[in-house]
C-alpha positions in Angstrom: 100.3 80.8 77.3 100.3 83.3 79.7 101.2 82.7 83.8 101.3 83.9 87.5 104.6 85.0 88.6 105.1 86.0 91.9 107.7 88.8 91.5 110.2 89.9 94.4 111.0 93.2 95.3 113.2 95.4 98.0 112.6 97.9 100.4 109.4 99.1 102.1 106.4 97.3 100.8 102.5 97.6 101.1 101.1 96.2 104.6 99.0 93.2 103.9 95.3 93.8 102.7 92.4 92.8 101.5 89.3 95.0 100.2 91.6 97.6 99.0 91.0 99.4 95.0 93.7 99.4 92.7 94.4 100.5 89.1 96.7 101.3 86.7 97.7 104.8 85.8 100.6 106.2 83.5 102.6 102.9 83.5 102.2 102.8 87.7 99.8 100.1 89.5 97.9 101.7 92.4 96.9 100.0 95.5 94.4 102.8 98.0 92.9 101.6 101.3 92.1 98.3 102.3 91.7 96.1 105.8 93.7 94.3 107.3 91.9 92.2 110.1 94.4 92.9 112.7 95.2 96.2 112.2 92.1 97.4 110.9 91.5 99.4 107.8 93.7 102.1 106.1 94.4 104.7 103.7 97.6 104.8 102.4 98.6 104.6 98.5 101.2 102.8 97.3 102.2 102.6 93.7 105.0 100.5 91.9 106.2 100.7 88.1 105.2 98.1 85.7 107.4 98.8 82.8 110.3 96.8 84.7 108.3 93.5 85.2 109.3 91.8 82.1 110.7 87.9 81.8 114.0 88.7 82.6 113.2 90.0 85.8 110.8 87.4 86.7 114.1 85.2 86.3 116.4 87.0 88.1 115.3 88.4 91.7 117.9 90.8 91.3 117.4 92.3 87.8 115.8 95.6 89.5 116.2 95.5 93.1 116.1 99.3 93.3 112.5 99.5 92.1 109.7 98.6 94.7 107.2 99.8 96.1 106.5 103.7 97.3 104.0 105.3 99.3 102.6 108.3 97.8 102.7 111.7 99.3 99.2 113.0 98.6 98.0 116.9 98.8 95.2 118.4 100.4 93.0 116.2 103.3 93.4 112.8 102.9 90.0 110.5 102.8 89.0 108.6 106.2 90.4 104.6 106.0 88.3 103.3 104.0 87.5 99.6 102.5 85.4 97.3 99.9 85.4 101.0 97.9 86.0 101.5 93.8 88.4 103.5 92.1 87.9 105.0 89.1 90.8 107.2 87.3 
């Protein structure tokens, strides 16, 4: 049967958000944009590698403590904050 895990990670992390798009892409989850209702809306992208979450490392907080979240150094203009927006890879 399959479960929520809440999974623990080190290092810089994501601000908190809601009304962001994510997706998956070449093993890496994707999180663009968003609101926060404090701070307003953004648009950053952060991306953290999935091929590490496994059991073992649900179990054991420090199994991977150097993966984590990264924010992603984008090319060209980047896009206006933006929020309750699609992705589509």
């Amino acid at each position: 049967m399959s479960s929520w895990n809440e999974i623990f990670v080190q290092g810089k992390v994501p601000a908190r958000r809601c009304h962001h798009a994510s997706f998956c892409y070449k093993g890496r989850f994707y999180i663009f944009g968003g609101q926060d209702i404090k701070e307003g809306a953004y648009s950053d992208l952060w991306s953290i590698e999935l091929a590490w979450i496994n059991e073992e490392a649900i179990r054991n907080e420090e199994e991977r403590a150097d993966e984590g979240w990264r924010e992603e150094k984008t090319k060209g203009e980047v896009p206006q904050s933006i929020y309750h927006h699609k992705a589509l890879v």
